[in-house]
Structures are given as structure tokens and as C-alpha cells.
C-alpha positions in Angstrom: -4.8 13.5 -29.2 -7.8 14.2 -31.3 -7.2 15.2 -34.7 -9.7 18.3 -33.6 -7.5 19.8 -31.2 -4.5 20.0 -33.2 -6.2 21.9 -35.4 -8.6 24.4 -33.0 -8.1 26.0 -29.6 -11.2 26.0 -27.6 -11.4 27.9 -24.5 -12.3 28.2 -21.6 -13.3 24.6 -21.6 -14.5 24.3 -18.2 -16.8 26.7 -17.0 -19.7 27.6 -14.1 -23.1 26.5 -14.7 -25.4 29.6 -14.8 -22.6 32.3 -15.9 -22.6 33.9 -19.1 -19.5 32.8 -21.0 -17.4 34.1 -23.8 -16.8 30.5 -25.7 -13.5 31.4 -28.2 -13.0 29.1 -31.2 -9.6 29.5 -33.0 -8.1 28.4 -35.8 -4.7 26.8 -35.1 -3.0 27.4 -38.7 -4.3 28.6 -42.5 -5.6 25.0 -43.2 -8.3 25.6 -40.1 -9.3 29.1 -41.3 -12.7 30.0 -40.5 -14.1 32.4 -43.6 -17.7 33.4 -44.3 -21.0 33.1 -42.5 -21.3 30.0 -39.8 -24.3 28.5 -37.2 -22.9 27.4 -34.4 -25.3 24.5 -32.1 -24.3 23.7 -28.8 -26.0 21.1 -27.1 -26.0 18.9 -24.1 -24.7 15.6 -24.2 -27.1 14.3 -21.3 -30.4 14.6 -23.0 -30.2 11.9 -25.6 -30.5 11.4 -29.3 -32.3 13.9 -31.2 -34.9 10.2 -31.8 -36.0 11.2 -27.8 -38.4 14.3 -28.0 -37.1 16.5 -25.1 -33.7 16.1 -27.1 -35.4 18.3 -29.3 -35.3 21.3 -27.5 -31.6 20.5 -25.9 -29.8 23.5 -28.7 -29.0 27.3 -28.4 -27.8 28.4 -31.4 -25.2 31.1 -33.1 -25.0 32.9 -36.3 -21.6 33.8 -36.1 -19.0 35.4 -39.1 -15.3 35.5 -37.7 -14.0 37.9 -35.1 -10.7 40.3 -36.6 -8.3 37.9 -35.5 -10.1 34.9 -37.7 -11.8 33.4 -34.2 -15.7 32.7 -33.9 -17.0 34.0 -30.3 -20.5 33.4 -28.8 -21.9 33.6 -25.5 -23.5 30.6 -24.1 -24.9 29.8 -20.3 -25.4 26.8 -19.0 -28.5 24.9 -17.5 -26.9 22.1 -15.5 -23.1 20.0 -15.1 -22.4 17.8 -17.5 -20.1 17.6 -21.1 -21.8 20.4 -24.0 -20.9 19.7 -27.3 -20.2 22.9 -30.0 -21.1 22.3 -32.9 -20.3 24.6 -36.0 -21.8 24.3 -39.3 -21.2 26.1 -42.6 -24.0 25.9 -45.3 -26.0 23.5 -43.3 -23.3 20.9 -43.2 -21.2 20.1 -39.7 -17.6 21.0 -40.1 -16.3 20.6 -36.7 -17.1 19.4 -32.9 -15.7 20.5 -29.8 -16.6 20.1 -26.2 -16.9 22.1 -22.9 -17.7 21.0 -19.9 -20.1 23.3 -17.5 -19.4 22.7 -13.7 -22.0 23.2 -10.4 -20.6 25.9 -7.9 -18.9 23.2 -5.7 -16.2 21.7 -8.2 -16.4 25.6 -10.6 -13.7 26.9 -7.9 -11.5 24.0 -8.9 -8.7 23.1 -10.5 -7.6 19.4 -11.9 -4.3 18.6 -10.5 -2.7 15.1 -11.9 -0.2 13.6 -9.7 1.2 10.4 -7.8 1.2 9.7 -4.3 3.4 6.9 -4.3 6.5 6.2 -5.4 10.3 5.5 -5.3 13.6 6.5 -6.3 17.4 5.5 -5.8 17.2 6.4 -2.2 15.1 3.1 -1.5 14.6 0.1 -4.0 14.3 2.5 -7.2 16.5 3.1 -10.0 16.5 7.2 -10.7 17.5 9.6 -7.9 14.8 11.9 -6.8 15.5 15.1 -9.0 15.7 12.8 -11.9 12.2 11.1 -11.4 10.4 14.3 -10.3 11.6 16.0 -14.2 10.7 12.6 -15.4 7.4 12.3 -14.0 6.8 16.5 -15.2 7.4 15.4 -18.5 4.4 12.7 -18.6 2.1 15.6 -17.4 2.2 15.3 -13.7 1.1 18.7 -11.5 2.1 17.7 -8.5 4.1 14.4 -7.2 4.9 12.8 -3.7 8.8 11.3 -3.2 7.6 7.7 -0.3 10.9 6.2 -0.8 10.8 3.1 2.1 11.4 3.7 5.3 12.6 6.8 4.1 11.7 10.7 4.4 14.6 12.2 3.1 14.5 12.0 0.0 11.2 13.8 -0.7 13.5 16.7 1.0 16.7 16.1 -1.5 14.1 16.4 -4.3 12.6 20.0 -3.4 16.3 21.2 -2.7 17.5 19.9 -6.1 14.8 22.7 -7.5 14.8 25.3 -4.6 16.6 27.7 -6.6 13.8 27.8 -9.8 10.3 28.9 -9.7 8.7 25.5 -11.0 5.5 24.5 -12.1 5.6 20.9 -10.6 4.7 20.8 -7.0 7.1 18.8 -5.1 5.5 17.3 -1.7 7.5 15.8 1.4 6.6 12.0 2.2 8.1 8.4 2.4 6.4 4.9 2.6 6.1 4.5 6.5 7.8 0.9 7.3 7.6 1.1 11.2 7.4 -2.4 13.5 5.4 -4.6 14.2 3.4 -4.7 11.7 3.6 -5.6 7.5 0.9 -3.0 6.0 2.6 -0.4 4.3 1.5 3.2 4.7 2.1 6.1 2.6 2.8 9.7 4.0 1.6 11.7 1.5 2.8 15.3 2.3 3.5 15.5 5.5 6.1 17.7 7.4 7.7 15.3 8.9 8.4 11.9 9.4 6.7 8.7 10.8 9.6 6.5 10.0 12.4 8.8 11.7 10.3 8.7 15.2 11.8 5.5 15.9 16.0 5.6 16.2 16.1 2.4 14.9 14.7 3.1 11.2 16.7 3.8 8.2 15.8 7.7 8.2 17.2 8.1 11.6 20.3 6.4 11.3 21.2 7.4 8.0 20.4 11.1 8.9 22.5 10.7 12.3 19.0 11.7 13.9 19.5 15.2 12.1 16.2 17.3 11.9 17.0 18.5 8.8 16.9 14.7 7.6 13.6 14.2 9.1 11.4 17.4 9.4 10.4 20.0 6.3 10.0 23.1 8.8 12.7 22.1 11.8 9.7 20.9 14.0 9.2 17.6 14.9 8.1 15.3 18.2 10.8 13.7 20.1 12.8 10.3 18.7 11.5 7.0 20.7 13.8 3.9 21.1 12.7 0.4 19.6 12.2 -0.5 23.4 9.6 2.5 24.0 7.8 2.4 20.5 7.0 -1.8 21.2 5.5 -0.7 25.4 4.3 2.3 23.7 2.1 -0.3 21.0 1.7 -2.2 23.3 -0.3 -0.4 25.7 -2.4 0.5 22.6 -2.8 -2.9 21.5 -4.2 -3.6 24.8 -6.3 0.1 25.0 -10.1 0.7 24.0 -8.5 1.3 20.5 -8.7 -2.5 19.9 -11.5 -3.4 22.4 -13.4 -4.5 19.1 -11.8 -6.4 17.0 -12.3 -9.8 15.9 -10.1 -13.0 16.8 -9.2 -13.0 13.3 -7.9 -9.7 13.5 -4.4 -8.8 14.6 -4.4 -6.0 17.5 -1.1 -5.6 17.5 -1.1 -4.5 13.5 -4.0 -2.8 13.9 -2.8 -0.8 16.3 0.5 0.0 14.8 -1.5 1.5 11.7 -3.8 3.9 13.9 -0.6 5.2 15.7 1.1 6.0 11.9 -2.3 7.2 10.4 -2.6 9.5 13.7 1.1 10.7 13.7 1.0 11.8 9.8 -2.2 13.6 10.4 -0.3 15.4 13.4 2.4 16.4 10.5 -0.2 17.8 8.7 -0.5 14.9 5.4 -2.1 12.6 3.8 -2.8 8.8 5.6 -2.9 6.6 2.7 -3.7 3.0 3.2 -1.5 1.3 0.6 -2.2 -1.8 -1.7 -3.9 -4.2 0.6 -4.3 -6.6 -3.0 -0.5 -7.0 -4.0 0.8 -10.5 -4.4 3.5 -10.2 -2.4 3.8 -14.2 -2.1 0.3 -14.3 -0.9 -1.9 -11.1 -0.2 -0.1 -8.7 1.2 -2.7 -7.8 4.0 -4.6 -10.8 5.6 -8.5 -10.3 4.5 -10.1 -10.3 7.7 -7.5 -7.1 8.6 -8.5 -5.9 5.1 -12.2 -6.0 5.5 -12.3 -4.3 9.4 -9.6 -1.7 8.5 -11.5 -0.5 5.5 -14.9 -0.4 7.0 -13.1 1.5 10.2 -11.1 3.6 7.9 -9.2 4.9 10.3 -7.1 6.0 7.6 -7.4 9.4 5.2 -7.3 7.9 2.0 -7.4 4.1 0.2 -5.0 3.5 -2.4 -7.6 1.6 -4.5 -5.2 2.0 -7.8 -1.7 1.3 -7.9 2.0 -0.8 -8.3 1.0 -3.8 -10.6 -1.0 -3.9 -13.8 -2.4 -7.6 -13.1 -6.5 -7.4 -12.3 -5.8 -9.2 -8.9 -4.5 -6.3 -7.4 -5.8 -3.3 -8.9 -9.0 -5.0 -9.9 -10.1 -6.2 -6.4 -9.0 -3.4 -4.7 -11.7 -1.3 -6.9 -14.4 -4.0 -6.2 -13.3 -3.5 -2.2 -14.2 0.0 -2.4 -17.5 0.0 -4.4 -18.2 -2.8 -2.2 -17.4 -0.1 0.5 -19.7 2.5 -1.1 -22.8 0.2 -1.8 -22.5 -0.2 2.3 -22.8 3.5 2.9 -18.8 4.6 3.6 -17.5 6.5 1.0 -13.8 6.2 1.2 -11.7 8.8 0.0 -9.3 7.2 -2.4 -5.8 8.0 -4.4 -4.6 5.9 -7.7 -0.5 6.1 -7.6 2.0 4.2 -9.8 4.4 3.2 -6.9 7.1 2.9 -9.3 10.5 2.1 -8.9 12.0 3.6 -12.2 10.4 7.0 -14.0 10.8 6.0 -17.5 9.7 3.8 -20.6 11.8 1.1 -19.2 9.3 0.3 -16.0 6.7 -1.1 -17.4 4.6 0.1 -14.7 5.9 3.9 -14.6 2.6 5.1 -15.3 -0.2 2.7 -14.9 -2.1 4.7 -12.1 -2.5 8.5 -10.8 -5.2 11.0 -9.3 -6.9 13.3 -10.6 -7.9 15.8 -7.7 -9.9 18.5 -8.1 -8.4 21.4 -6.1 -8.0 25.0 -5.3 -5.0 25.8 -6.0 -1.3 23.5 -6.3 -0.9 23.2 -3.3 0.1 21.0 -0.6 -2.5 21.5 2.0 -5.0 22.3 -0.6 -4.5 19.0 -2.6 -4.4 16.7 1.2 -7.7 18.7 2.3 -9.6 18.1 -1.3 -8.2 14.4 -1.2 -9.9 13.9 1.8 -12.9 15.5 1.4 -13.1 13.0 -1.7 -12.9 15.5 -4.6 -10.4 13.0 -6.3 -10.5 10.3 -9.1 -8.2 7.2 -9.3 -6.6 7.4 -13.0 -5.7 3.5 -14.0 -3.6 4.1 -17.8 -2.8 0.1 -17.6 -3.7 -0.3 -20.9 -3.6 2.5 -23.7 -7.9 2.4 -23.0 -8.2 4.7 -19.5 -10.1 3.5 -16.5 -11.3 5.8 -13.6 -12.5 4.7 -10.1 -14.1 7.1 -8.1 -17.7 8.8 -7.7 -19.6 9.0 -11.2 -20.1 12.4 -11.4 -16.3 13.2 -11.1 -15.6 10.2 -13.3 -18.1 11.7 -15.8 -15.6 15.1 -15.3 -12.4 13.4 -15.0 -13.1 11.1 -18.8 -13.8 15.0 -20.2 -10.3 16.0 -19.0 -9.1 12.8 -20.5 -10.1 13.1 -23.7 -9.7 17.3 -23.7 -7.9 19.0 -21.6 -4.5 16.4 -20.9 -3.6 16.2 -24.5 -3.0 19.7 -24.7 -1.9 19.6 -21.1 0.6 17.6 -21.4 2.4 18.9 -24.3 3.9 21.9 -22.4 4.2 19.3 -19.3 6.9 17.2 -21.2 8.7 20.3 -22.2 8.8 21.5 -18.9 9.7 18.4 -17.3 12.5 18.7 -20.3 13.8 22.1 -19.0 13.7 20.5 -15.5 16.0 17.6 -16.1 18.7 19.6 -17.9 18.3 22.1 -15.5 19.0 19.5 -12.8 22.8 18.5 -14.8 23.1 22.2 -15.5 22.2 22.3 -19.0 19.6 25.0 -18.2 18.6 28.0 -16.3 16.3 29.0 -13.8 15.0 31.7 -15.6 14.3 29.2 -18.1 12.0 27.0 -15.5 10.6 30.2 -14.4 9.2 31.1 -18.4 7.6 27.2 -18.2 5.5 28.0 -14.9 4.4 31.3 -16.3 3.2 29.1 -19.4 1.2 26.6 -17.2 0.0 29.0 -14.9 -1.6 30.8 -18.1 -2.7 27.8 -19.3 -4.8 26.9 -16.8 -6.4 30.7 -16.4 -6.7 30.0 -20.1 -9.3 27.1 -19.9 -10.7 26.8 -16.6 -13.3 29.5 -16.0 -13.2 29.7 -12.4 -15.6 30.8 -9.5 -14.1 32.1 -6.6 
């Protein structure tokens, strides 16, 4: 974290372009007092050097004296969306900088939400059980977090129940990694109410669940179980339907038909069809190219996992250059970074390479699929202790702001929350206890997001 922030609170740090707002600067201990007569100068970061003349004019500026609780307040409004840097000065030397970030209407009724769409516990091939890895994952500063264990719905379902009791900030969505037949390309539900995998009696959710609906639905509601023998006529008559009229030789009908009957089933239950890693080395790529190449310009999908699972450029790195290649054509993919992990702590060395950024209404389930789709989301890669985002620049502009600002302090109440939550889950804690944490978060974000309504 900057040295800056431990010292001063800024806030709000996000606010709407045009509004009149009260920009707070507070001292965060004795050592940081502000005393005496100061100019504060806040300018934009997009107009250049002071070297380029228009830069010239790019200041408002504050004579300010502290307030009675030893803060310096101004008003400032902004012209246009992009990073503003305050500046403060006592006796015509700069003492301190501190950004803000001024938002257009569109993303100024937003929220960032950080969270994974993809990963896996005990339940599957991971290591923690889900309870576990959901406080884990709290505790590295994730909002909001998606259970895909293989083949396997139930255990997003164990992991809300395990907090059911306790009014928590994380946000706990259904889904599994949908492993149906006929086909190798793995798909993520992300969030929906029930489940792809437990359609067909023959799949781990069903039998494991004895074809309970509490094993494989979130509300009670979901369509009828198929046998193996109806699901392969059933994708078989697609196969053979207009669906697949036009694809290639090269392309496999059968798989691609498979993957529009899951991407269509999970939008019935209301989430999030994520197209999954089409780069990883699983002995050779794990989706043929020519599939790769039609699927993704089709998209018959919601959302393109272009981050995510291994930290070696092959994957991660091609699967980027895929979907820029994507948006130099003209189709703009909607896209999610996730770590798939199979263990939640410093001992995977791949528990946190990737995540999304989305930039929501509100924590919520619906709230987060719907922005996700309509693209307000950034892929997050955290390989390497240097950041990378994939997305759109203007929200990767936003997103490296939130980065460097807002996620430091962010994340400091996150991994005492995510604390709480673990001992909370072995009964070395209270609800009430959880329920002090959310108040916290909630308050935080009121704190520094200025939002439009």
C-alpha cells in the first residue's frame, strides 16, 4: 500500500462528473497533522505535463486552514472521467498527493465488486471444503465469490448454508463447472439457480444427491431429470438441427451443440454462461482451434473466461490476444478473469492469479450476472506482484485507479472479515460478530464511492 494512505484518509474517492463534491482530507495520526494555512491544486491527470500549454490551465485551486476536527475540505466539480490528482502545498512546497477518480453517469451508479467465478473445493478435485475457501477467499479481499466444483452444484449450496445464520458481507453465489456428455469444453455456471450437471441422472450431482432437489436447485424449482439415453437423442437431434447447419468440417457439431444446450439451460436458471479456458495445456490445447475460433466469434455463450487457472503466458496470454483479436473484428465479448483454484491459501500457487472486477449496482447476484454481461467488468491477472488488466480501456483506466487506491484499504477490513468468517465457521465466533464486519463494509463503501442513483 502506498505509504500516502496509511497516513491520510481521502474520501469519497470516486465521484460523478459534473456534481459538486465535498473532497475530505484527514489526517490518520499526530505525525500527519495538518496545522496552519494550506493551497490545495487539483488537477487532471489526462491533460499532460505542465511543458504542453493547455496543461496550463488544467488546476482549480484551494486556500484551505483545517476544519475543527484537524481535516482540510474543499469543494471541487468535475469536467470529464478520468483519475484527478490533489495536491496540497504548505508555503509553496508539495507536501502530499492523493487521487480521485470522477466517473460519467453510466459507471457513477456503480459499485466495484472483486470476485471469482471459478473455482473448487474438497467437494471436487480441491483441497479446502467450501465454507473454508469462501472465508479464505474474504480474507484476500473478495466481494463476492462463485463455488463450480466439477460436475458438481452442491456445493455452492453447502457453502451459503455453512453462513445462513450470519448477516455477511461476502456474497455467496450457486454454481458448478458443467461437465455434461459428449463433449470436453468445460463450462462454468456462474450463479445460476439450478443445475446443468444434475439434468442428466447419470452425473455426479444426481447420484450423489439421490436426485434430491435440494441437492440440485437453490429455490426448489427445477426442469425434469433426463436419462443418459434421452440427453444423447436429445443432442442428437440438435446436432443434426439448423443450430449446426453452419459449421465448418473442422468443427465438431456434436460439441458444439452440447455447449449451446448448457449455455441455454444456465440462462433458463437465471446465471452466468462462462466459456472456460479454451488455452489450458491439458496435454495439448484443451479446445481444438478451429472450435475455438467459430465458438468465440458465435459467442453463443454470456461471458469468455479470458483470465484464469495457470500462470504460464500460453494460456492466459493467448486467451487475451483471442479476445482483442475478437474486438479489433467488431464483437466485443463480455469477459470474467477467475483463479479456478483448487486450494484457497498461500500453499496454491495459483490461489490468486486472476479475478474480476465488475462494476455493479449493488452485491448482488442478478445484479453482478446482468452487469457481467452487459460488459461492465475487467479481468484482474495478479500473476506476478506487477497487476495486469484485460478488458475495455476506459474501465482498465478505472479498474488500475481502484488498484492502486481503493483495494489496499479495501482489503484490510476484507482479511479481517474473512478472519471472523473462518472462526465463525469452527465456532470460534459469533454472528453478531459477522454482522458488526458487514456494517463496516457496507459503510465503507458509502464512505468512498459518491454514487448517482
Amino acid at each position: 500500500m502506498k505509504r500516502e494512505l496509511y497516513d491520510y484518509d481521502i474520501f469519497p474517492m470516486v465521484f460523478p462528473v459534473g456534481e459538486a463534491t465535498e473532497i475530505t482530507v484527514k489526517p490518520l495520526g499526530r505525525h500527519s497533522a495538518f496545522t496552519g494555512d494550506y493551497r490545495i491544486v487539483v488537477q487532471r491527470l489526462d491533460a499532460g505535463s505542465l511543458g504542453y500549454d493547455f496543461a496550463k490551465w488544467n488546476h482549480t485551486d484551494y486556500d484551505v486552514t483545517p476544519c475543527e476536527d484537524g481535516a482540510l475540505r474543499f469543494t471541487y466539480t468535475a469536467d470529464v472521467e478520468c483519475e484527478h490528482f490533489v495536491r496540497i502545498y504548505k508555503d509553496d512546497k508539495r507536501i502530499l498527493q492523493l487521487p480521485v477518480y470522477a466517473l460519467a453517469e453510466d459507471l457513477a451508479c456503480r459499485i466495484p465488486l472483486r470476485g471469482d467465478l471459478h473455482m473448487h473445493t474438497c467437494r471436487s478435485d480441491g483441497h479446502e471444503d467450501p465454507a473454508t475457501v469462501c472465508a479464505n477467499y474474504r480474507k484476500i479481499g473478495y466481494d463476492f465469490i462463485v463455488v463450480t466444483d466439477h460436475n458438481r452444484y452442491y456445493p455452492s449450496l453447502e457453502a451459503q448454508k455453512a453462513y445462513k445464520d450470519a448477516d455477511i458481507a461476502l456474497n455467496i453465489l450457486p454454481g458448478e463447472e458443467v461437465h455434461v456428455p459428449l463433449t470436453n469444453v468445460h463450462i462454468v455456471n456462474a450463479g445460476g439457480t439450478f443445475s446443468v450437471n444434475g439434468l442428466i441422472e447419470t452425473s455426479p450431482n444426481y447420484t450423489e444427491t439421490n436426485g434430491s432437489i435440494e441437492g440440485r436447485s437453490l429455490d426448489g424449482n427445477a426442469p425434469a431429470t433426463m436419462s443418459r439415453e434421452a440427453y444423447d437423442k436429445m443432442i442428437a437431434e440438435l446436432a443434426a438441427s439448423d443450430l449446426c447447419k453452419d459449421c465448418p468440417e473442422n468443427v465438431d457439431k456434436t460439441w458444439y451443440a452440447v455447449c449451446c444446450w448448457a449455455f441455454d439451460r444456465i440462462r433458463e436458471a437465471g446465471g452466468l454462461a462462462v466459456y472456460a479456458h479454451p488455452y489450458w495445456i491439458a496435454d495439448m490445447w484443451h479446445v481444438p482451434e478451429a472450435f475455438n475460433q467459430y465458438i468465440l466469434r458465435n459467442h453463443p455463450f454470456d461471458a469468455f473466461e479470458v483470465l484464469g487457472g495457470e500462470s504460464y503466458f500460453e494460456q492466459n496470454g493467448f486467451q487475451t490476444a483471442a479476445y482483442y483479436e475478437e474486438y479489433k473484428a467488431g464483437n466485443v465479448l463480455p469477459i470474467v478473469g477467475s483463479t479456478d483454484s483448487h486450494g484457497s491459501t498461500e500453499h496454491n500457487r495459483n490461489g490468486d492469479i486472476c479475478s474480476t472486477i465488475v462494476f455493479a449496482h449493488a452485491n448482488e447476484r442478478a445484479d453482478i450476472i446482468a452487469s457481467i454481461k452487459d460488459k461492465y467488468s475487467v479481468a484482474v491477472d495478479t500473476i506476478s506482484k506487477e497487476y495486469r488488466l484485460v478488458g475495455e480501456f476506459r474501465y482498465q483506466k478505472y479498474a488500475s485507479f481502484l488498484m492502486e487506491n481503493w483495494y489496499p484499504v479495501h482489503d484490510r477490513l476484507a482479511a479481517a472479515d474473512g478472519e471472523i468468517m473462518r472462526e465463525y465457521y469452527v465456532g470460534d465466533a459469533c454472528a453478531c460478530e459477522l454482522a458488526v464486519m458487514k456494517k463496516k463494509s457496507d459503510a465503507m463503501f458509502a464512505k468512498y464511492f459518491k454514487t448517482t442513483k
